[in-house]
DRENZA-844104 format. One record per residue (C-alpha): residue number from 1; x, y, z. Coordinates in Angstrom, 2 decimals, always signed. Example, Ala and Ser with C-alpha at 12.3 -4.5 7.8 and 13.67 -1.06 7.14 Angstrom:
// residues 2
<pt><i>1</i><east>+12.30</east><north>-4.50</north><up>+7.80</up></pt>
<pt><i>2</i><east>+13.67</east><north>-1.06</north><up>+7.14</up></pt>
END
This chain:
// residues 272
<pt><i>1</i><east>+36.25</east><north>-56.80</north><up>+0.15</up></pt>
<pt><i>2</i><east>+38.52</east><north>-54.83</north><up>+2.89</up></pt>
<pt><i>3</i><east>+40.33</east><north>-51.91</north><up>+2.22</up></pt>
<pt><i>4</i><east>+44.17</east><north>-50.35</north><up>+1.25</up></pt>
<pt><i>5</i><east>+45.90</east><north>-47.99</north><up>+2.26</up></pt>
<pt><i>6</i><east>+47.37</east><north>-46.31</north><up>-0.79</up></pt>
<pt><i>7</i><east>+49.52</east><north>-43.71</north><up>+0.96</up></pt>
<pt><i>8</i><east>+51.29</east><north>-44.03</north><up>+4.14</up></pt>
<pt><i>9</i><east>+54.89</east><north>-44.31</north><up>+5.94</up></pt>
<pt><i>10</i><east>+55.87</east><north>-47.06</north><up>+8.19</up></pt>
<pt><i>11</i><east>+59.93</east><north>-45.99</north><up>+8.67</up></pt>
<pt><i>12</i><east>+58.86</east><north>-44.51</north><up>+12.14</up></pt>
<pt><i>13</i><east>+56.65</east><north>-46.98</north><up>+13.45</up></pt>
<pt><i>14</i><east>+59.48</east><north>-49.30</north><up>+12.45</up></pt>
<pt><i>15</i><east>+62.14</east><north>-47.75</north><up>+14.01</up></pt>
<pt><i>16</i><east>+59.99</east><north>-47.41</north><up>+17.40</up></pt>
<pt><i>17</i><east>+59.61</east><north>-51.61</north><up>+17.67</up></pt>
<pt><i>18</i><east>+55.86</east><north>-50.48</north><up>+17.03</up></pt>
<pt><i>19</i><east>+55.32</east><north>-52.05</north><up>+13.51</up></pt>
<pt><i>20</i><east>+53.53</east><north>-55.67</north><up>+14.10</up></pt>
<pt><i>21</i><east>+51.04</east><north>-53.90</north><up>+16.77</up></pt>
<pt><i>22</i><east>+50.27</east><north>-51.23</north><up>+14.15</up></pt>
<pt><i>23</i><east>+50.04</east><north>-53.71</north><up>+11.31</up></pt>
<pt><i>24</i><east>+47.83</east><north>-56.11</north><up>+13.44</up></pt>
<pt><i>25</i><east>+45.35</east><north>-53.40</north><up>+14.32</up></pt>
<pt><i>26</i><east>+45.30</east><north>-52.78</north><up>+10.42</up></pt>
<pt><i>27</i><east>+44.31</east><north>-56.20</north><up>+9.57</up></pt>
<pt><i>28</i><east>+41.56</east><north>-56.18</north><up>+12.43</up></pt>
<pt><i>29</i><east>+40.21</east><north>-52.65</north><up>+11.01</up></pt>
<pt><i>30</i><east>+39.65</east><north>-54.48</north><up>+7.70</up></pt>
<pt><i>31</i><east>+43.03</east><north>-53.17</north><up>+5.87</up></pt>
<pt><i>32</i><east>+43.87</east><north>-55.74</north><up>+3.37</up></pt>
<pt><i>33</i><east>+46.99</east><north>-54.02</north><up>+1.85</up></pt>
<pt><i>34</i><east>+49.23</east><north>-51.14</north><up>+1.93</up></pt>
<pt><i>35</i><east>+51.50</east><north>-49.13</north><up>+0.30</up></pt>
<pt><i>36</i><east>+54.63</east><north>-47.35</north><up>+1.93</up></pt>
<pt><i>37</i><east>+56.17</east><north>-44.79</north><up>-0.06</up></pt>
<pt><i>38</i><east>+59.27</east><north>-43.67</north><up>-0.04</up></pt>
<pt><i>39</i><east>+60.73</east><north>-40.28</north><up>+0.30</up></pt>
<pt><i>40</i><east>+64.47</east><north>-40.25</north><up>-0.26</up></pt>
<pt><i>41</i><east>+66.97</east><north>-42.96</north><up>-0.93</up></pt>
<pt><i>42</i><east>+67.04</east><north>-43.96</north><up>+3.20</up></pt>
<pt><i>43</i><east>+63.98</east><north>-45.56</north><up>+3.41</up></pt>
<pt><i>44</i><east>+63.71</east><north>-47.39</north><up>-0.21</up></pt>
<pt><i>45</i><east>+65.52</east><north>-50.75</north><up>+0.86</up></pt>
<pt><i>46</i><east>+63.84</east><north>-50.06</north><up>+4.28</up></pt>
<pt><i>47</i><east>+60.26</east><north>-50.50</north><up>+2.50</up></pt>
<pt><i>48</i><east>+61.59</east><north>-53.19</north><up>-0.20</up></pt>
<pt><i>49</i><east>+62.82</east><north>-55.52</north><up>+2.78</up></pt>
<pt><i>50</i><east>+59.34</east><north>-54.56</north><up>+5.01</up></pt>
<pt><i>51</i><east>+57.34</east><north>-55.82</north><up>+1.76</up></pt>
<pt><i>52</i><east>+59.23</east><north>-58.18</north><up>+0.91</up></pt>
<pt><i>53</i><east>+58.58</east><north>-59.91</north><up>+3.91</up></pt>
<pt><i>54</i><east>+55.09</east><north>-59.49</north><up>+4.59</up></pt>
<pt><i>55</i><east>+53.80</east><north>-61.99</north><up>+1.31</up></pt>
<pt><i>56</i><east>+51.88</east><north>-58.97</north><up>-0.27</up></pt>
<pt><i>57</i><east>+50.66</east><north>-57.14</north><up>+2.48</up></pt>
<pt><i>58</i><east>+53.00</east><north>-54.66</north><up>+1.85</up></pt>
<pt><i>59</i><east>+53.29</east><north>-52.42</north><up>-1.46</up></pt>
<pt><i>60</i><east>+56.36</east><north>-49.84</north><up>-1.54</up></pt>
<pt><i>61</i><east>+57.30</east><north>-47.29</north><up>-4.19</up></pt>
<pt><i>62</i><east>+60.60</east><north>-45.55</north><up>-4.35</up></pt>
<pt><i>63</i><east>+60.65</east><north>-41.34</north><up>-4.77</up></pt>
<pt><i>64</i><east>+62.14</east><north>-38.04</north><up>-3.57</up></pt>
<pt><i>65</i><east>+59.67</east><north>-36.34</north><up>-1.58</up></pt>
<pt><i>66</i><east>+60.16</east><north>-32.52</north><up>-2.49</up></pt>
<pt><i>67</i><east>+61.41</east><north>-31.23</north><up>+1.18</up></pt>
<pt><i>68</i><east>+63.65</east><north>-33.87</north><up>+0.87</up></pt>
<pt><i>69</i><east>+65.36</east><north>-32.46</north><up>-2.85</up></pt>
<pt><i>70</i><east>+68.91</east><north>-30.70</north><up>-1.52</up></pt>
<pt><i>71</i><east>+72.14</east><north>-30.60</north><up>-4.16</up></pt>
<pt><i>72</i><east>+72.40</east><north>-34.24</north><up>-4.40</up></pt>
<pt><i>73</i><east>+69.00</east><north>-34.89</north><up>-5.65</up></pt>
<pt><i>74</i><east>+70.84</east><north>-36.52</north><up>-8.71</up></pt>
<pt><i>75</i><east>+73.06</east><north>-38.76</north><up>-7.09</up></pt>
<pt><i>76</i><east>+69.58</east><north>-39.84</north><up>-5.27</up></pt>
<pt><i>77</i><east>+67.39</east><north>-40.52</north><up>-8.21</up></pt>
<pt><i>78</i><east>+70.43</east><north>-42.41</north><up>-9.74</up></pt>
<pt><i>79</i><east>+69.93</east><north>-45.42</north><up>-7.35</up></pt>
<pt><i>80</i><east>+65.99</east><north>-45.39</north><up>-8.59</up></pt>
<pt><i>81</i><east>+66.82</east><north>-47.92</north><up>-11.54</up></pt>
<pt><i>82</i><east>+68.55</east><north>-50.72</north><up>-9.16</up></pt>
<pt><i>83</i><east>+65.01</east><north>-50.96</north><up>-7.82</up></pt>
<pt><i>84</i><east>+63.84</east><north>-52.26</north><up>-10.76</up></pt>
<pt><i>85</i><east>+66.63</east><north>-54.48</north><up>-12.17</up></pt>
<pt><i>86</i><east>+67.98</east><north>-55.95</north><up>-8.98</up></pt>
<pt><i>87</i><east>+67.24</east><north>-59.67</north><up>-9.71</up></pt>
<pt><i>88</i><east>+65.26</east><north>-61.38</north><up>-7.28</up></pt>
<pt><i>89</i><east>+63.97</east><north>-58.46</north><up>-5.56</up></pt>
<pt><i>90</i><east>+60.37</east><north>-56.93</north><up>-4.87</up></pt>
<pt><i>91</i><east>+60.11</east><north>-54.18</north><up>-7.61</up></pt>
<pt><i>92</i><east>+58.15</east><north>-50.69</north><up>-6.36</up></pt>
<pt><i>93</i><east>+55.07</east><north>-50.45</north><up>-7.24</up></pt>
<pt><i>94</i><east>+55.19</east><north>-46.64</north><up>-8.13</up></pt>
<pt><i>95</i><east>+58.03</east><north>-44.01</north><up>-8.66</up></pt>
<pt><i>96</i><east>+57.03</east><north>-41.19</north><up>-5.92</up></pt>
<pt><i>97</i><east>+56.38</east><north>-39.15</north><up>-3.50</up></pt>
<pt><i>98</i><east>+57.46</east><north>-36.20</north><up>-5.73</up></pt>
<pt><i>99</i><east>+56.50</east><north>-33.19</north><up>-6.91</up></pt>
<pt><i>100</i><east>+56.62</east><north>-29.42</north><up>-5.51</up></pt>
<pt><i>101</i><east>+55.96</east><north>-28.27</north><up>-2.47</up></pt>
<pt><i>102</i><east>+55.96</east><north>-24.37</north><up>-1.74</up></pt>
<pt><i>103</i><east>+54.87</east><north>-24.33</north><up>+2.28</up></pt>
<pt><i>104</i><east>+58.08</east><north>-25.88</north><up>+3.70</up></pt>
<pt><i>105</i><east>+60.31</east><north>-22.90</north><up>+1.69</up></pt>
<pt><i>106</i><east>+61.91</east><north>-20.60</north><up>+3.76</up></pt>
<pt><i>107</i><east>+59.72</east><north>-17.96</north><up>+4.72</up></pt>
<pt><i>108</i><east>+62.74</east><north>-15.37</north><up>+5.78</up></pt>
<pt><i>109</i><east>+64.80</east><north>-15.85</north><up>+2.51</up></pt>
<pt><i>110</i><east>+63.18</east><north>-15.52</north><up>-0.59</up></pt>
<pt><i>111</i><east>+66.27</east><north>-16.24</north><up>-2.34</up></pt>
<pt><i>112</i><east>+67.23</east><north>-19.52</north><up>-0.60</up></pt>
<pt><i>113</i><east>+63.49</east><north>-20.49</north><up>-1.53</up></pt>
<pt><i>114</i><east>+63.53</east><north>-19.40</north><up>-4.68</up></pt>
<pt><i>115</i><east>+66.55</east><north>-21.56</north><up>-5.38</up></pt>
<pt><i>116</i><east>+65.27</east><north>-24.77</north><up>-3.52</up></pt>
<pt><i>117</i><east>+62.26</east><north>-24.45</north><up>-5.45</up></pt>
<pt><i>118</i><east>+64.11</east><north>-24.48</north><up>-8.54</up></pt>
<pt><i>119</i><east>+66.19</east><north>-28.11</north><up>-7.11</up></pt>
<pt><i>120</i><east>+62.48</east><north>-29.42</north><up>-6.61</up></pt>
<pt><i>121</i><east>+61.68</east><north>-28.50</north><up>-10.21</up></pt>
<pt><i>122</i><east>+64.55</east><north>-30.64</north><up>-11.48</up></pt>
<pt><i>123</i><east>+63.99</east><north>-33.56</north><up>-9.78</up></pt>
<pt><i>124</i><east>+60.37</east><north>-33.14</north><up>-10.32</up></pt>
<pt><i>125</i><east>+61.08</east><north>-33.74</north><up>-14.08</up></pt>
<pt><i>126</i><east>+63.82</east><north>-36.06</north><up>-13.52</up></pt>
<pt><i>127</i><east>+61.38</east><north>-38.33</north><up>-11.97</up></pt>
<pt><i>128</i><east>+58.78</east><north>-38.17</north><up>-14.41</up></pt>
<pt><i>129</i><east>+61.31</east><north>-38.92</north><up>-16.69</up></pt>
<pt><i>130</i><east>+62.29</east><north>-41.95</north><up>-14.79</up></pt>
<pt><i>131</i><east>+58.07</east><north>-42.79</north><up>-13.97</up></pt>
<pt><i>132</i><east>+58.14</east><north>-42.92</north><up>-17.80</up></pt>
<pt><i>133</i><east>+61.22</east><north>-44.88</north><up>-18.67</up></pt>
<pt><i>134</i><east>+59.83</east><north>-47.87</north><up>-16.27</up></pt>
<pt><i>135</i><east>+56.21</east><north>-47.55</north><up>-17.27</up></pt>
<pt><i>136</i><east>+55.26</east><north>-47.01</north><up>-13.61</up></pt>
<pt><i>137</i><east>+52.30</east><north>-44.92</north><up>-11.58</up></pt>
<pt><i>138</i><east>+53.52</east><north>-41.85</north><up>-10.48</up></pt>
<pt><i>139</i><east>+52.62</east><north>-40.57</north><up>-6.41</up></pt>
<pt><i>140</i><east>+52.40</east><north>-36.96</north><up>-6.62</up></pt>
<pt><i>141</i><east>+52.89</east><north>-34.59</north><up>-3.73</up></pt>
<pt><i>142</i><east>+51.69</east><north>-31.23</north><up>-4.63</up></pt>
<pt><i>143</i><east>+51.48</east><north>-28.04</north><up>-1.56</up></pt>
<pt><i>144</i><east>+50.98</east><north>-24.91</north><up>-2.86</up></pt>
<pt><i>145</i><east>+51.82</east><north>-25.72</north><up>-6.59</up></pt>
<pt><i>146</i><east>+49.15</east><north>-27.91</north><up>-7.82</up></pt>
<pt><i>147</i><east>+48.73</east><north>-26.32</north><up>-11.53</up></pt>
<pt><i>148</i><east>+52.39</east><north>-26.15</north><up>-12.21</up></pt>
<pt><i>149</i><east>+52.82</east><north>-29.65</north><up>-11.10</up></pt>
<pt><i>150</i><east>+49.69</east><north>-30.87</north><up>-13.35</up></pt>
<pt><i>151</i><east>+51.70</east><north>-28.52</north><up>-16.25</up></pt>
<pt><i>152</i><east>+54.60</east><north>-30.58</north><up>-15.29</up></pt>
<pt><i>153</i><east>+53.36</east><north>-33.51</north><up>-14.99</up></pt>
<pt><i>154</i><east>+51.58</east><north>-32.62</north><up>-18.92</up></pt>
<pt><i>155</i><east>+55.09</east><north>-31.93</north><up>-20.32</up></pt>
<pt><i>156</i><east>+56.78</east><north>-34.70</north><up>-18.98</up></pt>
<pt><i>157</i><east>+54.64</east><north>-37.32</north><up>-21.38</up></pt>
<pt><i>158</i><east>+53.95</east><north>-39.63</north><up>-18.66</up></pt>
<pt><i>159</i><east>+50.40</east><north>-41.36</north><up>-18.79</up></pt>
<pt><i>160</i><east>+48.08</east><north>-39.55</north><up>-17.11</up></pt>
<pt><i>161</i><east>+45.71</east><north>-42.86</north><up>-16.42</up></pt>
<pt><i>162</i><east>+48.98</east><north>-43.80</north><up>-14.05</up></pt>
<pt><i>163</i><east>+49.22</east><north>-40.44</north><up>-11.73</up></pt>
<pt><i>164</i><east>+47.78</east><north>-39.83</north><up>-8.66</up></pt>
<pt><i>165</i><east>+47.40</east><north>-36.72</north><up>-6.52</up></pt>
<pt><i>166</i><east>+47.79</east><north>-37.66</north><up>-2.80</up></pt>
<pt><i>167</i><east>+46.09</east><north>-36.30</north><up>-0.32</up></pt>
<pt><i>168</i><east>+43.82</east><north>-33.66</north><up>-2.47</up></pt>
<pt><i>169</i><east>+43.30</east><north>-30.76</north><up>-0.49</up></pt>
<pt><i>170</i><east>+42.12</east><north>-28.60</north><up>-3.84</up></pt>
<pt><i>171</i><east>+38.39</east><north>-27.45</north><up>-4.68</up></pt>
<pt><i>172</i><east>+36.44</east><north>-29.16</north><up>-7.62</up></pt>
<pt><i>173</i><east>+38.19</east><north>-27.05</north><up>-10.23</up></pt>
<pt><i>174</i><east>+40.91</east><north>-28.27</north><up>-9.60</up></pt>
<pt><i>175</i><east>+39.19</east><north>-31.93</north><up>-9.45</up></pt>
<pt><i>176</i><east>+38.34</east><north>-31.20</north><up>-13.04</up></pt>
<pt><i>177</i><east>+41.56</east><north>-30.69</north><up>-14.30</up></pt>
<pt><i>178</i><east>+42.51</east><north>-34.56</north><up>-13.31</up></pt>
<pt><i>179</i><east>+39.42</east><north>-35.49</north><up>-14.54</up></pt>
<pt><i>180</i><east>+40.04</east><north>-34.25</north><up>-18.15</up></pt>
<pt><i>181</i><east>+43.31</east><north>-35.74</north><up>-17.96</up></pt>
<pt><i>182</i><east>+41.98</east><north>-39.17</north><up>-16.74</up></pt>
<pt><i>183</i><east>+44.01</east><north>-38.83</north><up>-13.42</up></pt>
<pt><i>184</i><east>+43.44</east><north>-40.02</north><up>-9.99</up></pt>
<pt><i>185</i><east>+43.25</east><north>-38.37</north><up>-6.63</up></pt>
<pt><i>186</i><east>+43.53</east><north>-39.94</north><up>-3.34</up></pt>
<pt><i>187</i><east>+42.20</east><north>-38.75</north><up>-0.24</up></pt>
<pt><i>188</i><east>+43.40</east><north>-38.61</north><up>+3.59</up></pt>
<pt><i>189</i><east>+41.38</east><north>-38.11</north><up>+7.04</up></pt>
<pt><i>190</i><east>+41.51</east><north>-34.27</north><up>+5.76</up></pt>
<pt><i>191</i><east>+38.43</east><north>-34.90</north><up>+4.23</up></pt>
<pt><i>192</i><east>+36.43</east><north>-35.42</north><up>+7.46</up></pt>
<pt><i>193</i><east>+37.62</east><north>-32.07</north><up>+9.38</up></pt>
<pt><i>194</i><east>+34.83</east><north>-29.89</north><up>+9.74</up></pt>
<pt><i>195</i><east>+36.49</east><north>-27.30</north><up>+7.58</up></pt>
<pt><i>196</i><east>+36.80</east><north>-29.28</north><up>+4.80</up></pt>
<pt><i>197</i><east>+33.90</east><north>-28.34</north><up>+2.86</up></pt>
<pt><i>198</i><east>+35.93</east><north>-27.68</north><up>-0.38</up></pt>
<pt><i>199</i><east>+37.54</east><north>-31.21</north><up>-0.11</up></pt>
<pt><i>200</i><east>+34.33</east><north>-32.50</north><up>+0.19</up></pt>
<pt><i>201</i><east>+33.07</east><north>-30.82</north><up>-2.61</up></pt>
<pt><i>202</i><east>+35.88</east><north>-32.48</north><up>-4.62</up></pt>
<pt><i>203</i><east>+35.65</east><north>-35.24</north><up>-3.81</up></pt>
<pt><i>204</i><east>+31.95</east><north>-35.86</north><up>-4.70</up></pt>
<pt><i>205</i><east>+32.56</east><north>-34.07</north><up>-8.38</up></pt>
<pt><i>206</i><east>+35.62</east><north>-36.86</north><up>-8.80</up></pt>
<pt><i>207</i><east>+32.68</east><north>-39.53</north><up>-7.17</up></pt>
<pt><i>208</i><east>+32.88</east><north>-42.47</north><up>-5.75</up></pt>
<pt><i>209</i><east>+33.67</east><north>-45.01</north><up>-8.40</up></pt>
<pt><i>210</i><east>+37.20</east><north>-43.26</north><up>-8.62</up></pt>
<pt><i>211</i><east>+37.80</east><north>-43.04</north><up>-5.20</up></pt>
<pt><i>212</i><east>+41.14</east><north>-43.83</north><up>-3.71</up></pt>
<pt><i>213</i><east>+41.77</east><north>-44.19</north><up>+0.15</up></pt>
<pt><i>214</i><east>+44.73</east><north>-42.90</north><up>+1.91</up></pt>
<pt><i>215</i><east>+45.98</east><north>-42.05</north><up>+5.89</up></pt>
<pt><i>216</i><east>+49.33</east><north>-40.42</north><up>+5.38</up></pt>
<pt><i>217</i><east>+49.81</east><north>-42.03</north><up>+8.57</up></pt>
<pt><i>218</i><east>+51.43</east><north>-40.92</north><up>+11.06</up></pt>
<pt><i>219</i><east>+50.10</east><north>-37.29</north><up>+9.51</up></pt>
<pt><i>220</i><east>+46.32</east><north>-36.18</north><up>+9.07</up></pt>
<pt><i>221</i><east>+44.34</east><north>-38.20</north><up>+11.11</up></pt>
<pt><i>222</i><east>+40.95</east><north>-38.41</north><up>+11.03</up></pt>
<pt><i>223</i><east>+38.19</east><north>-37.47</north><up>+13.20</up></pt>
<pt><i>224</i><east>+37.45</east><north>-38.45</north><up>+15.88</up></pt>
<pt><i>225</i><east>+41.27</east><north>-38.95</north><up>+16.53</up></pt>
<pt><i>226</i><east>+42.38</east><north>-35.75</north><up>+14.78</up></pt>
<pt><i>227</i><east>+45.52</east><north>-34.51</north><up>+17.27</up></pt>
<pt><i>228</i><east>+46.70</east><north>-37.73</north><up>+17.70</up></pt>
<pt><i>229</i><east>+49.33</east><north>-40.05</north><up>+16.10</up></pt>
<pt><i>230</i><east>+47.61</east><north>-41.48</north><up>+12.72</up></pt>
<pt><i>231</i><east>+47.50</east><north>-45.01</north><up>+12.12</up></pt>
<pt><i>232</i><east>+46.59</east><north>-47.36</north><up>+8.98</up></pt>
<pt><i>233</i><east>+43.81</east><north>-48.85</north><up>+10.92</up></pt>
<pt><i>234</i><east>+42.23</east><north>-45.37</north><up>+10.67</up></pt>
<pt><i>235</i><east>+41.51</east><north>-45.67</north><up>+6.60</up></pt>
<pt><i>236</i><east>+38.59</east><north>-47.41</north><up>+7.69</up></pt>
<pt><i>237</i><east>+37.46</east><north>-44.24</north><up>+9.56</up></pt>
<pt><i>238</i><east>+37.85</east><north>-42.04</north><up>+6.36</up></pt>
<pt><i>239</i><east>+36.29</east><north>-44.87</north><up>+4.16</up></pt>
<pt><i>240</i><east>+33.14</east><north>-44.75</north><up>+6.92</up></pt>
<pt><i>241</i><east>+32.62</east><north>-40.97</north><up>+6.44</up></pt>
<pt><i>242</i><east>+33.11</east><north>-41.16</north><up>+2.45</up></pt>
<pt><i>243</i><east>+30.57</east><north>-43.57</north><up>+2.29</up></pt>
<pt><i>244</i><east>+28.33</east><north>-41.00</north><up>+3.95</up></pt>
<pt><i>245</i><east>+29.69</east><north>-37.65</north><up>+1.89</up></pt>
<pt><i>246</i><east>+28.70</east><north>-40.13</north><up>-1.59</up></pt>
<pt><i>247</i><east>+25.44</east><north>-41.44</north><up>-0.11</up></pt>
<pt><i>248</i><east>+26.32</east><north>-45.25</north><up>-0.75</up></pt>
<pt><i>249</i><east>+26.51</east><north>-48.20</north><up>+1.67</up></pt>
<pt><i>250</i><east>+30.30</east><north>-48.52</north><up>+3.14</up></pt>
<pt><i>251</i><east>+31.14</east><north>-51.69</north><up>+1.61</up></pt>
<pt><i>252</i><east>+30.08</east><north>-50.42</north><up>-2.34</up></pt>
<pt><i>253</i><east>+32.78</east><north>-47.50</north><up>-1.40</up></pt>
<pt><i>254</i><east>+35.47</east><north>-49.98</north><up>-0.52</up></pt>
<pt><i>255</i><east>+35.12</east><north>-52.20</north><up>-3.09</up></pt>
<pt><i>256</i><east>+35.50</east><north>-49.15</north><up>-5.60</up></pt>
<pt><i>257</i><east>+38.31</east><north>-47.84</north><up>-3.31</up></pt>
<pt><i>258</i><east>+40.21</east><north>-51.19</north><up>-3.19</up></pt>
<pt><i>259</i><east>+39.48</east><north>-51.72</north><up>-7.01</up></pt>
<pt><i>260</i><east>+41.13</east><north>-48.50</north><up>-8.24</up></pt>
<pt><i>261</i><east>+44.24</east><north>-49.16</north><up>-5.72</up></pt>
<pt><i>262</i><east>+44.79</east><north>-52.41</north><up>-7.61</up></pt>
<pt><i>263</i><east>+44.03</east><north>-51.01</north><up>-10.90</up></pt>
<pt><i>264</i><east>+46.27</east><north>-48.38</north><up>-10.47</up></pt>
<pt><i>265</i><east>+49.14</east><north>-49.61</north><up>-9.20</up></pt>
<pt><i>266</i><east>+49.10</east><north>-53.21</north><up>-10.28</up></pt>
<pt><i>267</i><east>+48.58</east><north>-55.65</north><up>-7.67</up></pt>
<pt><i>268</i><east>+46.60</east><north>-57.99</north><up>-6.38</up></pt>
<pt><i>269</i><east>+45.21</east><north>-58.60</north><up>-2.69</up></pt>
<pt><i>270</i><east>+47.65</east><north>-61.30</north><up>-1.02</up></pt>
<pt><i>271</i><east>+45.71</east><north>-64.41</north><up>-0.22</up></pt>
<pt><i>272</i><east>+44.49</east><north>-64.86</north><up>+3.30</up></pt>
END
């Protein structure tokens, strides 16, 4: 069994003619699947037409990544629900990116920040609200806020077997507040930088038979490539160094890995 991708964005690779190349060099890497998620309404029917025409290789989800929450974060989560009724069409597999996100606020105006913050907080909740109206997984993006967004994500009633944290950068306490909860993390080439000890350390208390596999791509790319433009291809770089931070041969880790994607987000492999 190969691998997936559970986290990355493909708008720019798109929009640079680069997509096939970057897709082929997935499928050659061993990258059976992945997901695309969105981050504001102009790249949701971007993703839905990309899937939709690559017979299952391609997962989307539809969401309002927190730096992208401004005063019409309303008028954006309204078009979330066409996504699921339009007949005929690819539904998301997920309602996200969202969540909070403290280390993009303005550093030089605490009030402007303070007020954006409080816009992410709204559509935080509206989108758990709408995670929990469809009955769908929910993509969390959490910088600098991870206890109010778990505290968030604990009043919203949405089912914590169906939320993931992507790209856990936290220490193992912070693992064990998923765990209780019966929540996933997923994890991005962060966890082979040399300084990422505490990651690490997460990552073995969550262990390997709830792993989930991430790039971010084109952000966080793992070593050796780390400085350079991240690609899907590069999960299987991640899912190499895992297998080594759990002890287990590669291919136990990616069947897990791949398991749990499908699990969670409800899909199945396409065929070859």
């Amino acid at each position: 069994m190969g691998l997936i991708d559970t986290h990355l964005h493909l708008d720019s690779y798109h929009r640079r003619g680069e997509l096939p190349a970057v897709l082929e060099r997935a499928r050659a890497a061993g990258v059976e699947a992945v997901i695309t998620i969105g981050t504001a309404t102009d790249d949701w029917s971007l993703y839905r037409d990309l899937a939709e025409a690559s017979g299952g290789y391609v997962q989307f989800t539809v969401g309002l990544h927190p730096c992208s929450v401004g005063d019409d974060w309303a008028e954006q989560l309204a078009q979330v629900d066409a996504f699921f009724t339009e007949p005929g069409r690819l539904r998301p597999v997920a309602i996200g990116e969202m969540g909070l996100d403290r280390f993009h606020l303005p550093k030089d105006d605490p009030a402007a920040a303070e007020r954006l913050l409080g816009l992410q907080r709204q559509a935080f909740d509206a989108g758990l609200a709408l995670a929990r109206r469809w009955q769908t997984p929910v993509v969390i993006h959490s910088r600098g806020a991870f206890r109010e967004c778990v505290e968030r994500v604990d009043a919203s009633g949405v089912d914590w077997r169906r939320v993931v944290f992507h790209c856990f950068v936290e220490g193992p306490d912070e693992m064990d507040l998923l765990i209780e909860r019966g929540g996933w993390a997923s994890f991005t080439g962060v966890l082979t930088y040399k300084n990422a000890e505490t990651v690490r350390a997460a990552a073995r208390r969550l262990g390997w038979e709830r792993f989930l596999l991430e790039t971010d791509a084109p952000f966080l790319t793992p070593t050796p490539h780390r400085g350079k433009p991240n690609e899907p291809a590069y999960v299987a770089l991640t899912a190499a160094f895992a297998s080594e931070v759990f002890n287990i041969p590669l291919a136990r880790l990616a069947e897990a890995s791949t398991r749990n994607a499908c699990e969670l987000f409800g899909f199945s492999l396409p065929k070859r």
